[in-house]
C-alpha positions in Angstrom: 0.0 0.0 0.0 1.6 3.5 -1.2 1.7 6.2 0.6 -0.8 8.4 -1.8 -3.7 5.2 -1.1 -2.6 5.2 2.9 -3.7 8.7 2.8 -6.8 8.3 0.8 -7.6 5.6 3.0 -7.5 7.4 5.9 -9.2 10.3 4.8 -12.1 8.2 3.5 -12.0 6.4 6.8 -12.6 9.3 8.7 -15.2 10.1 6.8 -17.1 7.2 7.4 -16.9 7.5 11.2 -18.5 10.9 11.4 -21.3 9.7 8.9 -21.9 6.7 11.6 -21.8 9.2 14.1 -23.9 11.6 12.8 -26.5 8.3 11.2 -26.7 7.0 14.7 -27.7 10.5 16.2 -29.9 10.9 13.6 -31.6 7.9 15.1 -31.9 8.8 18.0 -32.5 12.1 17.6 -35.3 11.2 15.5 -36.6 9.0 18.0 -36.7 11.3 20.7 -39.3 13.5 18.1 -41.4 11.0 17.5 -41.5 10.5 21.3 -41.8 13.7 21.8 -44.3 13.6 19.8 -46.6 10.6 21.1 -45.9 10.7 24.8 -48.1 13.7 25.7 -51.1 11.4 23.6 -50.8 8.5 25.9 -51.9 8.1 29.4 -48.3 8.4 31.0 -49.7 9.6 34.2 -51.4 6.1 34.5 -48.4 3.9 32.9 -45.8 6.1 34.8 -46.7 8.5 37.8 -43.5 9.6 38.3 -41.9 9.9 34.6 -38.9 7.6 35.5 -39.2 5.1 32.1 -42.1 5.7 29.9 -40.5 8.1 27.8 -37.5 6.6 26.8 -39.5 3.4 26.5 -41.1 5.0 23.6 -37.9 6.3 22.5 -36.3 3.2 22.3 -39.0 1.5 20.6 -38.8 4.1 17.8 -35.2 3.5 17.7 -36.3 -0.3 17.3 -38.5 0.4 14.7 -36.0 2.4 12.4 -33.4 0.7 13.1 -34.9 -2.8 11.9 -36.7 -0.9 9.0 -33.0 0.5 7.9 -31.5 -3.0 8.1 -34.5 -4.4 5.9 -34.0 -1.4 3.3 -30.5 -2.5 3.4 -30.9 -6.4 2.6 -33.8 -5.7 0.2 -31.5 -3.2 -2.0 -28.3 -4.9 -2.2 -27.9 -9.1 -2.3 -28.3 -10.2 0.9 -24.6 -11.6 0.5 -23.3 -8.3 0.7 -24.5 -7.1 4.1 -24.3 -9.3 7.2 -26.4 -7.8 10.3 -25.8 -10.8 12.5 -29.3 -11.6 12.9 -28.7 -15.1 13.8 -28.3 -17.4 16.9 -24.5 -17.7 18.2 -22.2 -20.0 16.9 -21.5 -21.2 20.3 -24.3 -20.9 22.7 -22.7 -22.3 26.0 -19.5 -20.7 25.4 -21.2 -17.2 24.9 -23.4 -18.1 28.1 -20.3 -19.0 30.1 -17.9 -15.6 29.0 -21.7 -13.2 29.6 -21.9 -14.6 33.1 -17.8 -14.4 34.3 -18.3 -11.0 32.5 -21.6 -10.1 34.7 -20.2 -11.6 37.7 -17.4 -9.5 38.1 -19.4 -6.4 36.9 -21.4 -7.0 40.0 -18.7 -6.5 42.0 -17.1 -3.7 40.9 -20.6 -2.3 40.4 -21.4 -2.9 44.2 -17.6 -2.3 45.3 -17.6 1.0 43.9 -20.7 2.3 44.9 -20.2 1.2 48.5 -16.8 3.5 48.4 -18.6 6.1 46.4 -21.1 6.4 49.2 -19.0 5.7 52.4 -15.4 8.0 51.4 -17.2 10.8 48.9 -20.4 11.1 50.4 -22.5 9.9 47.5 -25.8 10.7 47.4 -28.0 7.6 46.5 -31.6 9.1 47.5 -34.1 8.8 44.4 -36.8 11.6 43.4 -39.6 8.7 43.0 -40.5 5.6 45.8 -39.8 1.9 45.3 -42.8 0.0 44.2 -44.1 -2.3 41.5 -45.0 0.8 39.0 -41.5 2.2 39.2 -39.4 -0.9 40.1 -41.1 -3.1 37.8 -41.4 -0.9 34.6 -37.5 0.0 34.6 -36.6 -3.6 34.5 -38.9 -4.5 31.6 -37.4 -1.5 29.9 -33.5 -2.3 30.9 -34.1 -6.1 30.2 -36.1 -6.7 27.2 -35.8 -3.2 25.3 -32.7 -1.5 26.2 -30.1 -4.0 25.0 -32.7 -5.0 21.9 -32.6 -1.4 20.3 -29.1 -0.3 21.3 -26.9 -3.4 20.0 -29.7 -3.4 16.8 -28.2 0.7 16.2 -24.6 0.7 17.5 -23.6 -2.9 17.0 -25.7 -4.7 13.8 -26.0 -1.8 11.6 -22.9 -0.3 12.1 -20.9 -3.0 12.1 -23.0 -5.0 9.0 -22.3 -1.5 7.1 -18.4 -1.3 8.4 -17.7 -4.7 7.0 -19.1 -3.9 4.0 -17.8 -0.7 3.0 -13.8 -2.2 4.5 -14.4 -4.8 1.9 -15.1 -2.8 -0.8 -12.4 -0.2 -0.1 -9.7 -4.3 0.0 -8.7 -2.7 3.5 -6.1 -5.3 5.0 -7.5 -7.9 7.6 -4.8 -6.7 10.3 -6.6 -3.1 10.2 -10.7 -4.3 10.1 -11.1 -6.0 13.4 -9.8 -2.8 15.6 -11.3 -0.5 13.2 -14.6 -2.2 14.2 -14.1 -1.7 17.7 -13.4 2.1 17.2 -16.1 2.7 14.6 -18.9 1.2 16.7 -17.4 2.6 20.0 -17.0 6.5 19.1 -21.2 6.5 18.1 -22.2 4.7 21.4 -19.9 7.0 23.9 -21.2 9.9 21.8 -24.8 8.4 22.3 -24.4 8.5 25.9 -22.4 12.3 26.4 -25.2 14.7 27.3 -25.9 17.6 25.2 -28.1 19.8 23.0 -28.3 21.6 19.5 -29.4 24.9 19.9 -27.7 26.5 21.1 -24.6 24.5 21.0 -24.0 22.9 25.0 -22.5 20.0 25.2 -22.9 18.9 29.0 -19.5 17.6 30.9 -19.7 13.8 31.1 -19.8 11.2 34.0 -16.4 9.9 34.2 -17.2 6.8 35.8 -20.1 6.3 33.2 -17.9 7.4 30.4 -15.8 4.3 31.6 -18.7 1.8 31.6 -19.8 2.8 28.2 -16.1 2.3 27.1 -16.0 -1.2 28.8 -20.0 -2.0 28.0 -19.1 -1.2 24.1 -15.9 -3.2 23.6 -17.5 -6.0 25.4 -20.6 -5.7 23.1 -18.3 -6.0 20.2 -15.9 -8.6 21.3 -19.3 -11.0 21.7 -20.9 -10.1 18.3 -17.7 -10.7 16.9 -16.6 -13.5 19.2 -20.2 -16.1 18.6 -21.2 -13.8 15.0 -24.2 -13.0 16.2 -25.9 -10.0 18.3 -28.3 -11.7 20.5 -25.3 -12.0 23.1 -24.6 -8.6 23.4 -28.0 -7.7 23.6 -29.1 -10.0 26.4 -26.0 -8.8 28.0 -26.7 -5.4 27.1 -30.1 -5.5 29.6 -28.8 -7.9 32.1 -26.0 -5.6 33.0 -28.5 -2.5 33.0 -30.5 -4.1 34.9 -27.2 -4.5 37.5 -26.9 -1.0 37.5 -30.4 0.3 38.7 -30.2 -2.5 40.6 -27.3 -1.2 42.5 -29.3 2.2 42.7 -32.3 0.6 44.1 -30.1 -1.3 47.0 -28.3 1.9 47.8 -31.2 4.2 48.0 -32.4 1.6 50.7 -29.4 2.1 52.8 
């Protein structure tokens, strides 16, 4: 490879990665409209007295929705050949079972470790704005569980990845260079999913380091299973099981 297609390369590379960027805000963004948009329409009061999941439910089943529909446009206007979306069981179901639970295991414990030093050297404050009961326990574990890791890993590991492999095909990108490319392209959109901040005017909001670090670790992780058992139902039933860890957590140490 010559210096003059290095360069090329790399410029057209960087393209890429802000059009995923900017493709998976788009998503989201969009999806936050159109909940926008429906939630004031539905009886949230009754589905969600204190506004602690409803919301982004919907937004994360509009995400669902276009995500899917984006995928199916894909398939349908190219040979199916050409695009692979991992929408298939794993290639090794007990091994992907055994590496999720070592993996959610010891996420437990730092999760728990952490917070217990969080709260008992830096005084963190664990108190919640809404009470513990089936209403407000109940509807952010179906949301964490079986909708969370579904639409998320569908947007920032599927797609992107199905179209990554793709385009580093066409552009006879050496092997050494595709698999960590992967990991950066799908990693960059998901930490700039999670970093807080608004268009106009122009804010953006100074992130959570410690959940700038889980999304770091939760997004390689993600990867490394789609990639590891070639298919992204791992990494979405991880996805939710290790959300559902989190509030966990919070639910314990508001208790305390």
């Amino acid at each position: 490879m010559n210096k003059h297609s290095t360069g090329s390369k790399c410029v057209l590379l960087s393209i890429v990665l802000i059009t995923f960027v900017v493709l998976t805000e788009v998503i989201s963004k969009f999806s936050f409209y159109l909940a926008n948009t429906i939630y004031p329409n539905t009886p949230f009061l009754i589905i969600d007295s204190y506004g602690v999941y409803w919301y982004i439910t919907l937004h994360h089943i509009f995400q669902f929705i276009l995500s899917v529909l984006i995928i199916l446009i894909l398939i349908k206007l190219n040979d199916k050949h050409q695009f692979d979306f991992y929408l298939r069981l794993p290639n090794n179901t007990n091994q992907a079972i055994k590496i999720s639970l070592i993996f959610i295991m010891a996420w437990i414990i730092i999760q728990f470790g952490l917070g217990i030093l969080l709260i008992n050297f830096n005084g963190l404050d664990t108190t919640l704005n809404y009470p513990l009961n089936l209403q407000t326990v109940g509807g952010q574990y179906f949301f964490q569980i079986f909708l969370s890791g579904i639409s998320e890993e569908l947007l920032y590991r599927s797609l992107l990845i199905g179209l990554l492999n793709y385009y580093l095909v066409k552009i006879e990108l050496s092997m050494k260079y595709r698999i960590p490319l992967i990991y950066l392209f799908t990693l960059i959109p998901f930490i700039f999913g999670h970093i807080p901040y608004q268009l106009d005017p122009l804010i953006v909001y100074s992130p959570n380091i410690l959940q700038l670090l889980t999304v770091i670790i939760f997004g390689s992780f993600y990867t490394y299973l789609v990639l590891k058992f070639d298919s992204i139902i791992p990494s979405m039933i991880v996805h939710g099981l290790l959300n559902a860890v989190i509030i966990t957590s919070g639910f314990i140490f508001s208790l305390i």
